[in-house]
C-alpha positions in Angstrom: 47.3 82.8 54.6 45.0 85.0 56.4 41.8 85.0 54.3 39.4 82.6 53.0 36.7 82.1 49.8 33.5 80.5 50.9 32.3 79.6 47.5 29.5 77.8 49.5 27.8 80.9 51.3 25.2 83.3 49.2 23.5 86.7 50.5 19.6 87.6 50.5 19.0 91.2 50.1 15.4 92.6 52.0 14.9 95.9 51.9 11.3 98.1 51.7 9.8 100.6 54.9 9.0 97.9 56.7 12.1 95.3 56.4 13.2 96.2 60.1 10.2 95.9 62.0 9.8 92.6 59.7 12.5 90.7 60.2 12.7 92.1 64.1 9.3 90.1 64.8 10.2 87.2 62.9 14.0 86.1 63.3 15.6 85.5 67.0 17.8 88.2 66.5 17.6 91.5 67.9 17.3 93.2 64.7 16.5 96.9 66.1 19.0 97.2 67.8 21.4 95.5 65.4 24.9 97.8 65.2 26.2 99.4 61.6 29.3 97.7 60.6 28.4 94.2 62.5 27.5 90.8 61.5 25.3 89.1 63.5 23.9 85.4 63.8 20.4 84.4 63.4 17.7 82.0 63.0 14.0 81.1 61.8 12.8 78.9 64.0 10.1 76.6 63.4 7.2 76.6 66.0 9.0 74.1 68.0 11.7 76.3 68.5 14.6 74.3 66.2 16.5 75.8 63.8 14.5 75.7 60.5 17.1 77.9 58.7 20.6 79.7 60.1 22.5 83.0 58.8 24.2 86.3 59.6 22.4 89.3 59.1 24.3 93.2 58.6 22.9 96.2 57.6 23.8 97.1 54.4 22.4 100.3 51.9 19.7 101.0 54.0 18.4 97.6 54.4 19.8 94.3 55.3 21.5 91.3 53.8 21.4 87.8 55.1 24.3 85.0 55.0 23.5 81.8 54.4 24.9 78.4 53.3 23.9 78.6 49.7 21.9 75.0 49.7 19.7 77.1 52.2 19.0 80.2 49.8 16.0 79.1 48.1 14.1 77.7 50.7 14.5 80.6 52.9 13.5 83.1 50.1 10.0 81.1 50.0 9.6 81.2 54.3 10.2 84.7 54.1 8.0 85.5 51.3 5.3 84.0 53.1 5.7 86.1 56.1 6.0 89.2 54.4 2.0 89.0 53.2 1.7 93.0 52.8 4.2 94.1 55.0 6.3 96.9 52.7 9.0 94.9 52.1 11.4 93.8 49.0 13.1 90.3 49.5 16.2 89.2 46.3 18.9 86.6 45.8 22.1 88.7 45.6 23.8 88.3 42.1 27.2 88.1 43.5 28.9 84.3 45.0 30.4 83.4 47.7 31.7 85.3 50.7 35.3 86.3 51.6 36.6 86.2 55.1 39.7 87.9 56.6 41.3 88.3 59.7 44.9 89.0 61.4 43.6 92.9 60.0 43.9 91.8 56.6 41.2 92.7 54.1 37.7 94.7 54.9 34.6 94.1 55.5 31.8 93.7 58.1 32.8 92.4 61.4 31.6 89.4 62.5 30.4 89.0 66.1 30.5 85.5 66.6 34.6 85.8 66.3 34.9 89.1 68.3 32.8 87.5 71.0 36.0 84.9 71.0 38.5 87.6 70.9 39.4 87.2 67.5 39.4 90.2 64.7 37.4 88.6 61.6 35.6 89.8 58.7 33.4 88.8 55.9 32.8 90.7 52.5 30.6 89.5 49.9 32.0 88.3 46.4 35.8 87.1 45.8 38.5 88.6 46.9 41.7 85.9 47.2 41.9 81.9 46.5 42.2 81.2 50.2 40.5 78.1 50.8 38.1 77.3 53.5 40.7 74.8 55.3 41.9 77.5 57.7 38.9 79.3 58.3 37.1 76.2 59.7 40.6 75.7 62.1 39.3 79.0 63.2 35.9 78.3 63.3 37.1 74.8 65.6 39.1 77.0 67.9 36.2 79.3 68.7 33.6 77.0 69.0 31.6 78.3 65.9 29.2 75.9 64.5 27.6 76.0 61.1 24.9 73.9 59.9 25.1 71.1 57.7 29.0 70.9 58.7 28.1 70.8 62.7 24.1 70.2 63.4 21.3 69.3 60.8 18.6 71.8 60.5 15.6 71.0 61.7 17.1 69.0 64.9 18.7 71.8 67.2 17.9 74.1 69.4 19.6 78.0 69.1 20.9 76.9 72.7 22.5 74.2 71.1 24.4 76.1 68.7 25.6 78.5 71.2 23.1 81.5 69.2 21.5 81.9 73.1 25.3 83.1 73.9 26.7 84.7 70.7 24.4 87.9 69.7 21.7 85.5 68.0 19.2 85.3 70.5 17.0 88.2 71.6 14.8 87.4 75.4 13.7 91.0 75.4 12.2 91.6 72.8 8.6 90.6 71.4 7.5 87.7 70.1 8.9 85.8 67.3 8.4 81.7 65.9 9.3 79.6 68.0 10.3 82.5 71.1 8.0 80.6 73.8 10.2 77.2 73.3 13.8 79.0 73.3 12.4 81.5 76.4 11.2 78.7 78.2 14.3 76.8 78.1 16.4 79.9 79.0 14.6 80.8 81.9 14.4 76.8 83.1 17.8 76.3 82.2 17.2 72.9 80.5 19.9 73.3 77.8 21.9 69.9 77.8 23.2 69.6 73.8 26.2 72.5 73.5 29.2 73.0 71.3 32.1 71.6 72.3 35.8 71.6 71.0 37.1 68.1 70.6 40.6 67.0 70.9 42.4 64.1 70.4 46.6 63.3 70.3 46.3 62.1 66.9 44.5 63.4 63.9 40.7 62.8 64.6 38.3 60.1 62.7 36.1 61.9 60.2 32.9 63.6 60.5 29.9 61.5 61.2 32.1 59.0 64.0 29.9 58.6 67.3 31.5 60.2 70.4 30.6 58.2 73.7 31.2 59.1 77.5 30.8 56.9 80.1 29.8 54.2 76.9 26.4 55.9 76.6 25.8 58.6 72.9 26.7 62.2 73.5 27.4 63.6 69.8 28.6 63.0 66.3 31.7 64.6 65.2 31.1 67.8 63.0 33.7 69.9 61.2 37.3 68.3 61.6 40.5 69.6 61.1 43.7 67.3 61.9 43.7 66.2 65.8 40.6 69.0 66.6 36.9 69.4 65.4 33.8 70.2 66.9 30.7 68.5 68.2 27.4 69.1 70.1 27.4 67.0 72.7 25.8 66.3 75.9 27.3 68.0 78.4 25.7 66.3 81.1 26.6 63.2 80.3 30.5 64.5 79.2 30.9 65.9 83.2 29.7 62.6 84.8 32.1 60.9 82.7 35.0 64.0 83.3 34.2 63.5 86.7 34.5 59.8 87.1 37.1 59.4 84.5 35.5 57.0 82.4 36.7 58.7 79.4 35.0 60.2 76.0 35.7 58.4 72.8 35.3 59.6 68.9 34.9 56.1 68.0 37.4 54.1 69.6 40.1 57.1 70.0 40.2 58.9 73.7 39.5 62.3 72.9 39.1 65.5 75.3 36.1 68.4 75.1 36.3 71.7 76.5 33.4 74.5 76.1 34.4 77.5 74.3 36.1 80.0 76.5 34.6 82.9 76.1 30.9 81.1 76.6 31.7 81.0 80.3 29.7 77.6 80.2 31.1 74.7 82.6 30.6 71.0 82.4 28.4 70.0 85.3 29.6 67.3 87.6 26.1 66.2 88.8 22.3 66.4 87.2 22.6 70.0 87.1 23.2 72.2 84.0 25.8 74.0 83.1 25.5 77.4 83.5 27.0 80.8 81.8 
């Protein structure tokens, strides 16, 4: 099956004159220059630069909609509405539940870039559109090295650079300010970013989300979104290279598992107190 219903996802609609330069100077993403046609990932940050809520953001009827997980919805309608103080700018709950995603050029949609950034051709369109479950999408999302939150990383406690958003279309260092930008910019241009997805692997089917993954018998992660003998994890990556390089092993609990960064990140595992770098 090459589609799957999100029943979990719902859609925030902000429109008005000034919904562009709005959002632009608020959310990491680069909204102005954000394409037709493409979904794009974003965050509001807190001041401390962590993620204080996660989505994807298209263009849509002159205006934009937002993606979130739907246990997010109401809390960001209330942070946005208390940015917008007069700013000419409508902000909704869409009606409609749930998101569809397709891919293998089944279906329609909007594209997303987190999956063409991976080389794979995926698409989301609001609503219901097939009985698809999530299952395969989240082997998907495992084999790219997408994170979501709640499944992968708890709001609140990550960085974007954490989540790979600094890598995948989500993070904007040229434009102007935004909450949280002097945290994210600082740890670009310093290149202190030691948590990053990883893709975890094991011979036999992995131990559920939650289970502690240890390198070198020190904490690097907890095990996110799992599907059979793969799942994904933030980990730290410093701590994964010394232990790659002097093969003490990683461990999901007490089964030997391998990591690999995702492929098309260009990131590497450093083999000494420096970071990895794209």
């Amino acid at each position: 099956m090459t589609h799957a219903y999100l029943p979990e996802r719902a859609l925030i609609r902000i429109g008005g004159s000034d919904a562009e330069a709005f959002l632009h100077s608020l959310i990491t993403t680069d909204v102005e220059g954000l394409p037709e046609g493409e979904a794009r990932p974003g965050a509001l940050l807190t001041p401390q630069g962590k993620i204080l809520f996660d989505f994807l953001i298209w263009r849509d009827a002159g205006g934009f909609l937002l993606e979130t997980d739907a246990a997010q919805r109401d809390g960001l309608l209330k942070r946005l509405a208390m940015y917008k103080l007069r700013a000419a700018v409508e902000i909704s709950a869409e009606a409609e539940d749930g998101v569809t995603v397709f891919w293998d050029g089944e279906g329609g949609g909007i594209i997303d870039g987190r999956f063409a950034r991976a080389g794979l051709p995926l698409t989301r369109q609001p609503g219901k559109h097939g009985d698809g479950g999530p299952e395969a999408y989240d082997a998907l999302r495992i084999g790219a090295g997408i994170a979501h939150s709640g499944s992968d990383f708890a709001l609140q406690d990550a960085f974007p650079h954490d989540a790979l958003i600094d890598l995948n279309g989500g993070l904007s260092f040229r434009k102007g300010c935004y909450v949280g930008q002097e945290v994210v910019s600082r740890m670009q241009h310093r290149s202190t970013a030691r948590r990053r997805v990883a893709i975890i692997s094991a011979e036999s089917p992995l131990p559920p989300a939650g289970t502690e993954l240890t390198a070198g018998g020190k904490p690097v992660g907890t095990l996110g979104t799992v599907v059979g003998n793969e799942g994904l994890a933030i980990i730290r990556i410093d701590r994964v290279g010394e232990a790659i390089a002097d093969g003490s092993g990683v461990f999901a609990g007490d089964v030997p598992v391998s990591a690999r960064l995702p492929a098309w990140t260009g990131l590497s595992f450093p083999t000494s107190t420096d970071e990895a770098r794209a």
